[in-house]
N, C-alpha and C positions, 0 to 999 in steps of 0.2 A: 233445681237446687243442686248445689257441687258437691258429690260423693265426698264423705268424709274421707282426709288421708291414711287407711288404716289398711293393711295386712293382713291377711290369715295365715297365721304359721304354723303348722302343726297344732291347728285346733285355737291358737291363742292369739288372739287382737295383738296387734303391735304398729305402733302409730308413727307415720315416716316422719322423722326429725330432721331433712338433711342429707339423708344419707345415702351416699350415693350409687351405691348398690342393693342387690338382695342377698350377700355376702354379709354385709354391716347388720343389715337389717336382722337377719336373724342370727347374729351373736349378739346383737341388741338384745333378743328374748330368751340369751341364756345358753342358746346352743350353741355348742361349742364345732361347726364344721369343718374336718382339718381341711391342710390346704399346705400344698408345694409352691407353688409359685405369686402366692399374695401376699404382698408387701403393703402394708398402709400407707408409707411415705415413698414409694413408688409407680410408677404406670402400672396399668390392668394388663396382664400378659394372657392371661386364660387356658395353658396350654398342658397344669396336669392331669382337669376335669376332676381333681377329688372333691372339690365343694359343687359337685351336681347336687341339683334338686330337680322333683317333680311342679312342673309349674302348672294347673288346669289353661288348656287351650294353646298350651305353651308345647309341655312334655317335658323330659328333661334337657336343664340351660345349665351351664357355669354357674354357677347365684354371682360368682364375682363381676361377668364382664353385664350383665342385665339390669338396668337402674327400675329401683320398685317404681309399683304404680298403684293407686289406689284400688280397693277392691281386687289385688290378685287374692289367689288361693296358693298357698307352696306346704310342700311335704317336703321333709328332710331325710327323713329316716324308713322308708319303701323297703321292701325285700328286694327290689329292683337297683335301688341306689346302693343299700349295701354290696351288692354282687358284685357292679359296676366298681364300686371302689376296691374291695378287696381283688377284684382282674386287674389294674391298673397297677396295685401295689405286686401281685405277682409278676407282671410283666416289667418293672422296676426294676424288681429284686432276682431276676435270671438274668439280667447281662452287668448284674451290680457284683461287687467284691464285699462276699460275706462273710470276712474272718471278723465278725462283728469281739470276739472277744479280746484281741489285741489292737483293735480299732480306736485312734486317740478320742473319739467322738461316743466310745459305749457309754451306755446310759444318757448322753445328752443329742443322741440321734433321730430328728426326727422322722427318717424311715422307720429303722426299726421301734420307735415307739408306736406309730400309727400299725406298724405289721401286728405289733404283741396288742394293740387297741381291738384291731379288728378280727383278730383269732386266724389269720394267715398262717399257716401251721404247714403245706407244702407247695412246693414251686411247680407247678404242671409243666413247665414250658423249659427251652434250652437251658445248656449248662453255662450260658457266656463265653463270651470272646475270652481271644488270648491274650494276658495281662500287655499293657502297656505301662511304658517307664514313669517313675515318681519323677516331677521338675521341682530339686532341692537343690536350684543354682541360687538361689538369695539368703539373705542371710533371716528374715522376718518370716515368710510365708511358705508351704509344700502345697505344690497342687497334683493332686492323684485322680489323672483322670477315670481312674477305672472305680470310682464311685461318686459319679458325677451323673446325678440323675435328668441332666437338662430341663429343670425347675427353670432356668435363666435370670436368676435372684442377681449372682455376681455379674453377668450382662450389663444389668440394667442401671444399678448402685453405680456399678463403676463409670457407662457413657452419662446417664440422668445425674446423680447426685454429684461426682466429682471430674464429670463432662472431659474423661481423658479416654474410657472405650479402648482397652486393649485386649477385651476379651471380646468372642463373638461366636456366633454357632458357626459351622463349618460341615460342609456335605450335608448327606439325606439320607431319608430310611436308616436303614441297621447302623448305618456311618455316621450318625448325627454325631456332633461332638463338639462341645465349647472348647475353647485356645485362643492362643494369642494369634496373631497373623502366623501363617505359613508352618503354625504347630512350633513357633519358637518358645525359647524356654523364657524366662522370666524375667533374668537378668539382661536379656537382651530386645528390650522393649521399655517401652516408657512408665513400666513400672513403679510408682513411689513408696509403694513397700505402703500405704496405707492403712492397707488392712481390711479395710470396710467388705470386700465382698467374701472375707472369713467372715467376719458379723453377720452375715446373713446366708452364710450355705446352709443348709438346712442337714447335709450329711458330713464326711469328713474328706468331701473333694477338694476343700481348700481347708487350711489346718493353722495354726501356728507354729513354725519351727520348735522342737521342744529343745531347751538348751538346761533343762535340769538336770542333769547326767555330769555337768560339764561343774556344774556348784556343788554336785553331793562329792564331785571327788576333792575338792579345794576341802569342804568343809572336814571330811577326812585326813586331811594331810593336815599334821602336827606343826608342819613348820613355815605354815602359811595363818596368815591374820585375813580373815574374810570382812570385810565391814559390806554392809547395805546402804543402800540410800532408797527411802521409801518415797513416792511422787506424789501430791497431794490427791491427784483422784482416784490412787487406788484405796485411800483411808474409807471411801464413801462407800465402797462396791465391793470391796472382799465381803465383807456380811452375805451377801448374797449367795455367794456360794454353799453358806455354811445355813441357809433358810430363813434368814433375814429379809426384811422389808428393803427395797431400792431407800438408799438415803441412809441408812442405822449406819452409824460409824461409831465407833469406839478403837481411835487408835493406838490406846495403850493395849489393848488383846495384838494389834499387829505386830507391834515394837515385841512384845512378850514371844508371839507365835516364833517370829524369827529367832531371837535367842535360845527357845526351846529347840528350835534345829539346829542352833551350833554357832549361829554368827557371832564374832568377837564385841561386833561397835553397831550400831544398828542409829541409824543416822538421816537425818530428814530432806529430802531435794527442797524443798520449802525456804531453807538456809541459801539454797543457793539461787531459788530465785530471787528472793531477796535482793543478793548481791548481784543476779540479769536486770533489778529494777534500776540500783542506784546507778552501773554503768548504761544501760540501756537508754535512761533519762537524761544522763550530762550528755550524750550521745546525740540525743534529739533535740534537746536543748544548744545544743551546740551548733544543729543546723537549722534547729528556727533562728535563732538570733542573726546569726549572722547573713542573714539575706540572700543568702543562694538556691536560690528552688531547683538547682537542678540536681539537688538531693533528695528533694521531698518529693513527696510522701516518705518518710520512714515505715519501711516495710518492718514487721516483727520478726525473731529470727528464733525461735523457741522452737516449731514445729519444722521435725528432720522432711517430713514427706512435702510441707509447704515449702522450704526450700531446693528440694529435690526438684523440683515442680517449676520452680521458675529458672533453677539451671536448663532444664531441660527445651522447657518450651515458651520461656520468655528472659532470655538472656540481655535484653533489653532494659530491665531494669534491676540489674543486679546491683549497680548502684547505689540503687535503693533498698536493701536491704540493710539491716543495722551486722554489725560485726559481729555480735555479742554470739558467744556460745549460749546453748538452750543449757538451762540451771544443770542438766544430767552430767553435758560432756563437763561442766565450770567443775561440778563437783569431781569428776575425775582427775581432772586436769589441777587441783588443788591436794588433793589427797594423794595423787601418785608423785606431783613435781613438788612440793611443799614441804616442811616438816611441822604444818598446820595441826598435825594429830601428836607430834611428837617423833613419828618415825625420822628413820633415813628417809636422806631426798631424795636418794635413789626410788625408795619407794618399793624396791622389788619382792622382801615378802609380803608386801599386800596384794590381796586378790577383790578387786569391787565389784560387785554384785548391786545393780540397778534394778528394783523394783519400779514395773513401769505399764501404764494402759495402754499400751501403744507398740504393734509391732516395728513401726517405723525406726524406733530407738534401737530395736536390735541391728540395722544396718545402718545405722546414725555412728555409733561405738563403734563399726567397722571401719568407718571412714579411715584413709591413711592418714590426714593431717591430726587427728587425734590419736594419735599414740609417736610414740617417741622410743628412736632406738628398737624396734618393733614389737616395740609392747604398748599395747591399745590401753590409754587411759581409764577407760571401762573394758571389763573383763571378760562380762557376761550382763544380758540385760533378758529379765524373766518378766513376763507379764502378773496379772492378776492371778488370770488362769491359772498359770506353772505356781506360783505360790501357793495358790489355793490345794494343787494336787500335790506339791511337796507335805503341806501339812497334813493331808490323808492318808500320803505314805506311812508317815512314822505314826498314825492314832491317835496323833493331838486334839484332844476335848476343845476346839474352838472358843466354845462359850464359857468354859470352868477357868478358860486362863485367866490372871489378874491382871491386872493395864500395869505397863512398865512405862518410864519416860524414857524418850531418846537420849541418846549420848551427846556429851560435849565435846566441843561448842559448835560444831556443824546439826545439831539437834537442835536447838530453839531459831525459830521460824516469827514473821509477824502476820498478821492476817491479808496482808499482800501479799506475802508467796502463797498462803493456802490458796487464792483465789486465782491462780494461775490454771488452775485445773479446769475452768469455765471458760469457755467464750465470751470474751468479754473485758476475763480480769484481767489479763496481763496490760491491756489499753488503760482499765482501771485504777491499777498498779502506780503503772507511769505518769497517769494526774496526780492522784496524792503525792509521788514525789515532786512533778514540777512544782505544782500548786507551792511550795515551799522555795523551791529555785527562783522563780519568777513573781513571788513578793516582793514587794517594795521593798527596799533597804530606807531603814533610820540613819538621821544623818551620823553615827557612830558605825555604820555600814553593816549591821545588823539584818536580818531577815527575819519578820514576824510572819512565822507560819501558819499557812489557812488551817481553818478549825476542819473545815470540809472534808469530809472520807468516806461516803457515799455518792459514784456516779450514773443515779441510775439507767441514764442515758444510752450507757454501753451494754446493759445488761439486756437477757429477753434470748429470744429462740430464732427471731427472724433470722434467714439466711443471711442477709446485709443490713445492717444498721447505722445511720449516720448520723452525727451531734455536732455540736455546738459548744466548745466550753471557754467560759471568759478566765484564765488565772494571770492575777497580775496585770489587768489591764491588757492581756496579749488572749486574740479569741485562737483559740485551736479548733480546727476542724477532722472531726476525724469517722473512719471508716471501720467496722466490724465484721470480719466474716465468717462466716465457719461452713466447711466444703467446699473443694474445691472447684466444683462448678460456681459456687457463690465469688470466691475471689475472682475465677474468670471476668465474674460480669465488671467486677471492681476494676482489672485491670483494663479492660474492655473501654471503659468510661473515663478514667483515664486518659487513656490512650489516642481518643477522638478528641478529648478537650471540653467534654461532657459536666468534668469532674475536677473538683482539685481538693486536695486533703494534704495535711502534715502530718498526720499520723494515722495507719495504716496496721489494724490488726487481725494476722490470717491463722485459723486453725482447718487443718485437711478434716478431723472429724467432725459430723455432726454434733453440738452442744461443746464441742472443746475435747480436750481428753478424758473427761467424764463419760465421753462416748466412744473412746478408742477401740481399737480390733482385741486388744487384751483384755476387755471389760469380759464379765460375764453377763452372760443373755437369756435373753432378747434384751435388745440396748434401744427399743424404742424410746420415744420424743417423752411421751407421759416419765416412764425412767429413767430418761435423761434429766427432766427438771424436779425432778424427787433426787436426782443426787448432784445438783444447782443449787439446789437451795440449802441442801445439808455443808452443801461450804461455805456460802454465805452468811450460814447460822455458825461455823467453826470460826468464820471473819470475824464476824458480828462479838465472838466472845474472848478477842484476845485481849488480853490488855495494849498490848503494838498493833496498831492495824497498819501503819510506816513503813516501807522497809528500810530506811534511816533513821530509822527509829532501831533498828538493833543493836543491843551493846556488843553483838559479836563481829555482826559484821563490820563496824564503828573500830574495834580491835584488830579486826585484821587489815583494813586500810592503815592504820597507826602500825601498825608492826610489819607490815609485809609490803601491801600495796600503795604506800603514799596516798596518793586522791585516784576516785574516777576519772578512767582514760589516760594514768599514768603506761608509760614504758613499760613498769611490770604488771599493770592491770592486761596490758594488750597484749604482751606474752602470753600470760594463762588461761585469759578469759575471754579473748580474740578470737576472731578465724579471720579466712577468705573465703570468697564464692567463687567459681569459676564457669564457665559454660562448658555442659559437659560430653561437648561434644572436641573440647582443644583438651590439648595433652594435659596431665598433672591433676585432672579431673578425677575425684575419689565418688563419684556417686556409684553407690554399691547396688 
């Protein structure tokens, strides 16, 4: 008869589900075994030893890299395995940089919260090496290697998940040390500024550039107008910060928070995706019809580290790329060149300020082609994070505030820009506007628009998703990715002749910007589709779920920019791509 599949974990039956280690297994039963180098949606690295266990017949294993087996015996918590762990954290924490209290990472380190876990209270061992240099050559990310505990978190994210690998361990013994090739700095590697292996350092070896210093002095000066523009996926994720559930959004506390700091106009990127659907879609619309595939696939053009990415290393299909600025730079690009708000065109005492999940944006607003006369369309671009820790500065009651609405008319949004913030929606997006483009005309030459505004086809978690959709008698095919080892394979497939798609939608992070490097964390998959669904449910309740369906943006084509794809659409709302390795090339 076959051994029932069952466990003994510290005393307690616990029945294998699946799962692929003894790691799973016993935070299956409740215990919580820390750990530096385990990643659930990553490879088994096994290299910081803090989740030892006692195994009988075994002795102490990793529990991570060991797959259970029926009828073991494991202990967790030995006087043996404690010692074991608190040695490892001392010998961490002697050649680690511990000015933990001016550290950007205090209170959300999980060194030192596993050190103050386990009562580590003296360091037995050396005083550490001599400081080496901060690499603050990008505009998005700091990497400090002298608190870089060689977990290999950022390693592995970066070659596994977004299959570009510019980080890697280097030397032995005492000299072990992550970097890029040859100990270059940042800027000078194929860095896309993604972010993803901030999301997952466990210390503050990799950081986000803080650029709040640079908005508390704007907000200070008397003779500057600050406006914001808020992104649709930090509405879902700020809560979090302030002890909220993944998904609780309430974005009138955001709009409030920010005007309780000082901002003049406080203003939605939502507005401006919008207006990336209506052009984005005459765009593609433009080269389905007309029969020239050697445009298609229309690649999406929203995410700065997805386009960084194919300048860099597949210049090949730059082509295919859509023109369209991502909604952030549209809305600077309208607010500083415009008199959209009312100001001068000049635009110079406004100062913009992008609220944004996404370190990428902060070297997106760097670029040179977005700014003019050299002043950068976007000003400054702060993540969640940075917001989160502006409103703690000043002692803002988070939860006490009242919901404010955004301002007009760059503030009212339809549930097609919310949903920009998902992998997914912006592909999404662009059907309900075709779906309308590509209806039958009456013979009055009319267009009766499809009822349809649910695609669930593009929706879901898969790294690649492909559909099928019939609008107007014309089927589209199209491709969904999110990570940038996921687009590889797309482009991959592609490339062989594998593959052929019209429409083409890439987000560099996992789940979309829901899961950017600015989110707060842990930005695992279960949290990712808990702040999925919270925009889907903010879609679900607009009254416009169109983005031609806006009366504002309806207003500013009639007042400013004629139609989609006019002369002055493509000045403001435009760009180029360039390979950036020929001159004129701004990837930052």
């Amino acid at each position: 008869m076959a051994m029932e599949p069952v466990v003994t974990i510290d005393g307690i039956s616990v029945r294998i589900e699946g799962e692929r280690n003894l790691l799973e297994l016993v935070r299956k039963a409740g215990i919580d075994l820390p750990t530096f180098c385990y990643h659930s949606e990553l490879s088994v690295y096994g290299a910081c030893r803090m989740c030892v266990v006692e195994v009988d017949r075994m002795g102490v294993v990793s529990s991570c890299t060991v797959p259970p087996q029926p009828g073991m015996v494991v202990r967790t918590n030995t006087e043996k395995l404690m010692e074991i762990r608190r040695t490892i954290l001392e010998l961490l924490l002697a050649r680690h940089d511990r000015e933990c209290t001016t550290c950007t990472k205090n209170g959300g380190c999980r060194l030192q919260s596993l050190a103050q876990r386990l009562g580590v209270r003296d360091i037995r061992f050396g005083g550490g090496d001599a400081k080496r240099p901060l690499d603050r050559s990008t505009a998005g990310i700091v990497r400090d290697p002298n608190k870089c505990i060689l977990c290999g978190d950022c390693v592995r994210v970066c070659g596994e998940v977004q299959g570009i690998g510019i980080l890697d361990f280097a030397f032995r013994g005492a000299n072990a040390a992550v970097m890029p090739a040859f100990n270059r700095e940042l800027r000078e590697v194929d860095c896309v500024q993604c972010g993803q292996c901030v999301s997952v350092c466990p210390t503050a070896a990799l950081t986000i550039k803080d650029d709040t210093s640079r908005v508390w002095k704007a907000l200070g000066n008397p003779k500057m107008k600050v406006i914001a523009q808020v992104a649709p996926a930090v509405r879902v994720a700020l809560g979090e910060e302030f002890g909220h559930a993944p998904g609780w959004a309430d974005t009138g506390k955001v709009v409030a928070a920010l005007k309780r700091l000082g901002f003049d106009m406080v203003l939605d990127t939502a507005f401006t995706a919008d207006l990336t659907v209506v052009e984005e879609t005459a765009e593609f619309v433009g080269r389905l019809v007309s029969g020239d595939r050697s445009r298609l696939p229309q690649f999406t053009s929203c995410c700065p580290a997805w386009v960084k990415y194919v300048e860099q290393r597949h210049p090949e299909f730059l082509p295919n790329l859509s023109t369209c600025r991502s909604p952030q730079q549209m809305f600077g690009s309208l607010v500083r060149n415009t008199p959209v708000l009312g100001e001068a065109e000049d635009g110079t005492d406004v100062f913009v300020v992008s609220i944004m999940p996404c370190t990428a944006k902060k070297s997106e607003a760097a670029r040179e082609e977005f700014s003019r006369d050299g002043r950068p369309d976007v000003d400054v671009v702060l993540t969640t994070h940075e917001l989160a820790m502006m409103i703690r500065q000043v002692g803002i009651d988070f939860d006490q505030l009242p919901s404010e609405p955004f301002d007009l008319p760059l503030g009212m949004a339809t549930g097609a820009g919310m949903i920009f913030g998902n992998t997914g929606g912006v592909a999404e997006a662009v059907l309900r506007a075709a779906a309308s483009l590509l209806a039958p005309a009456d013979a009055e030459g009319h267009r009766h628009e499809a009822a349809r505004l649910a695609f669930e086809e593009v929706r879901g978690m898969d790294g690649v998703r492909e559909a099928s959709v019939e609008l107007g008698g014309v089927t589209i095919r199209l491709a969904v990715a999110h990570s940038l080892g996921a687009a590889s394979a797309v482009l991959e497939a592609i490339a062989e002749g594998k593959a052929e798609y019209d429409l083409v939608e890439v987000m560099s992070c996992p789940g979309g910007c829901i899961g950017g490097a600015g989110q707060p964390v842990p930005s695992h998959i279960e949290v990712r589709k808990k702040r999925a669904k919270a925009l889907y449910g903010i879609d679900k309740m607009q009254m416009l779920r169109r983005a031609h369906d806006n009366p504002f943006v309806t207003a500013l084509y009639d007042r400013l920019l004629g139609e989609a794809g006019s002369e002055k659409a493509h000045e403001l709302l435009h760009t180029h791509h360039v390979h950036a390795g020929k001159a004129g090339s701004a990837c930052n």
